[in-house]
C-alpha positions as CSV (number, residue, x, y, z in Angstrom):
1,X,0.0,0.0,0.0
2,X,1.3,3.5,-0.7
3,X,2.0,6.1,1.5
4,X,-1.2,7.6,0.6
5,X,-3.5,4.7,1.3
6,X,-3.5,3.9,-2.2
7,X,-3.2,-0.1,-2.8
8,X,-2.1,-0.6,-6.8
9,X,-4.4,-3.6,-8.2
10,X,-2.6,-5.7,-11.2
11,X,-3.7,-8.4,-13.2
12,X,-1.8,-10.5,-10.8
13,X,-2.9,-9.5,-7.3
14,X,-6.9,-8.6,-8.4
15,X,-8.5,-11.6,-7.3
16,X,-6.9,-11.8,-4.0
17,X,-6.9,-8.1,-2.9
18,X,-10.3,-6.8,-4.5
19,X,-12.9,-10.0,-5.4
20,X,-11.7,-11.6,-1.8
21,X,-12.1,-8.7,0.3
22,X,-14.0,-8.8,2.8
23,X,-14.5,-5.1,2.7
24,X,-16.0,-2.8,-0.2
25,X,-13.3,-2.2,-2.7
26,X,-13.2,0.8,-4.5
27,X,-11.1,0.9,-8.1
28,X,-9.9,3.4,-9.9
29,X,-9.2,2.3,-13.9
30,X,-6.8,4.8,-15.2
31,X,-4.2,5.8,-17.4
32,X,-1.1,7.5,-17.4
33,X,-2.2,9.5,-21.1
34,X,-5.4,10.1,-19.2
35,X,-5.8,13.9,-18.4
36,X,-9.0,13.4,-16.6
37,X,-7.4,10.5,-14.9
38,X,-4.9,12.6,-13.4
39,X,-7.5,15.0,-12.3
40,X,-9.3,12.6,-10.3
41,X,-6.7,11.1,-9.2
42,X,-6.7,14.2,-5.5
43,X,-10.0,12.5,-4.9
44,X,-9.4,9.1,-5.0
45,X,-6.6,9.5,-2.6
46,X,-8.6,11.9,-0.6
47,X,-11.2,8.8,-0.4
48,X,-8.4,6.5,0.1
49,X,-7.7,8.2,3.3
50,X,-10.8,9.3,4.4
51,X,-12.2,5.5,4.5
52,X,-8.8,3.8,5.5
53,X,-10.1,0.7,7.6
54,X,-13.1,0.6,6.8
55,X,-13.2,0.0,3.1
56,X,-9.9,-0.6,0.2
57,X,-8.8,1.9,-2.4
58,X,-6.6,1.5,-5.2
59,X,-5.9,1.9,-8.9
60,X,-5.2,-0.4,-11.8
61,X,-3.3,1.1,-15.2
62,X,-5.4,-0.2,-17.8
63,X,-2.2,0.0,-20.6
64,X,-0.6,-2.6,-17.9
65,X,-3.2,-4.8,-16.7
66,X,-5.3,-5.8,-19.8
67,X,-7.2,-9.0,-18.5
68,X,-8.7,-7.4,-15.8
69,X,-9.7,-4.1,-18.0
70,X,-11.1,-6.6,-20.8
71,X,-12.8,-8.6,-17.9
72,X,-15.1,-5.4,-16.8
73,X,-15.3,-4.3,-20.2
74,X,-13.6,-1.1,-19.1
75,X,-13.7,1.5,-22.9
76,X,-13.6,4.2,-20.8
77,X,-12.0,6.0,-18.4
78,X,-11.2,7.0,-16.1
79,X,-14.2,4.0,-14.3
80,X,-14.2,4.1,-10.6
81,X,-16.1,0.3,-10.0
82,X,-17.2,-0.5,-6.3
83,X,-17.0,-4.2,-5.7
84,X,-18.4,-5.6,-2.5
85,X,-18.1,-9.4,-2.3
86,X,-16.5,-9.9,-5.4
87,X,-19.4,-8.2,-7.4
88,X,-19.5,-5.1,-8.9
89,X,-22.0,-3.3,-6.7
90,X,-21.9,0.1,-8.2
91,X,-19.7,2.3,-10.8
92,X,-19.1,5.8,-11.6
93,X,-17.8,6.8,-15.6
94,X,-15.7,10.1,-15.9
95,X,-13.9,12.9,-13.4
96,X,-16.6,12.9,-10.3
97,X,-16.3,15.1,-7.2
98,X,-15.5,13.6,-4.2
99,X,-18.8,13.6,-2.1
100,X,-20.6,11.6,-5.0
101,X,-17.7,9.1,-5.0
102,X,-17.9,8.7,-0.9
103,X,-21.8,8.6,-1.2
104,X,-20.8,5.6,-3.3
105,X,-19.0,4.2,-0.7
106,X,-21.2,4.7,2.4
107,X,-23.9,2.9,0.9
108,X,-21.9,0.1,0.3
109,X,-20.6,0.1,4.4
């Protein structure tokens, strides 16, 4: 996990860390190319912090991880998808503000 609270998802550790969890995962598909990627990105580690504990956070770079993008059927982004036990429960398309992307989350608590 980063520094920030951040956990980065590959197509390697998915399974275990986000379909497993026994908390509500939220990911963040991004890009580095992606300029509204990068302007979410202050919120997602703003939510990251804000919910450390009670539910994961992380990111997964589409360009590197193409199983899992082609697995959710992820065309654009940047897709913040809320899995809670190992469904998707809920997903957001495109640069957000943070209260609709913790409003997400609480109703997934």
């Amino acid at each position: 996990m980063a520094a920030n609270g951040l956990v980065e998802f590959t197509d390697q550790n998915f399974d275990e860390q986000v379909l497993k969890s026994d908390k509500p995962v939220l990911v963040d598909f991004w890009a580095t190319w992606c300029m509204p990627c990068r302007s979410i990105g202050p919120t997602v580690e703003a939510v990251a912090q804000e919910f450390s504990g009670r539910a994961v956070v992380g990111k997964i770079n589409v360009d590197d991880n193409l199983n899992v993008t082609t697995r959710y059927r992820i065309t654009g982004i940047p897709a913040l998808l809320l899995f809670k036990g190992g469904q998707v429960a809920e997903q957001l398309s495109g640069v957000r503000s943070k209260d609709e992307v913790v409003k997400m989350i609480e109703r997934h608590l």
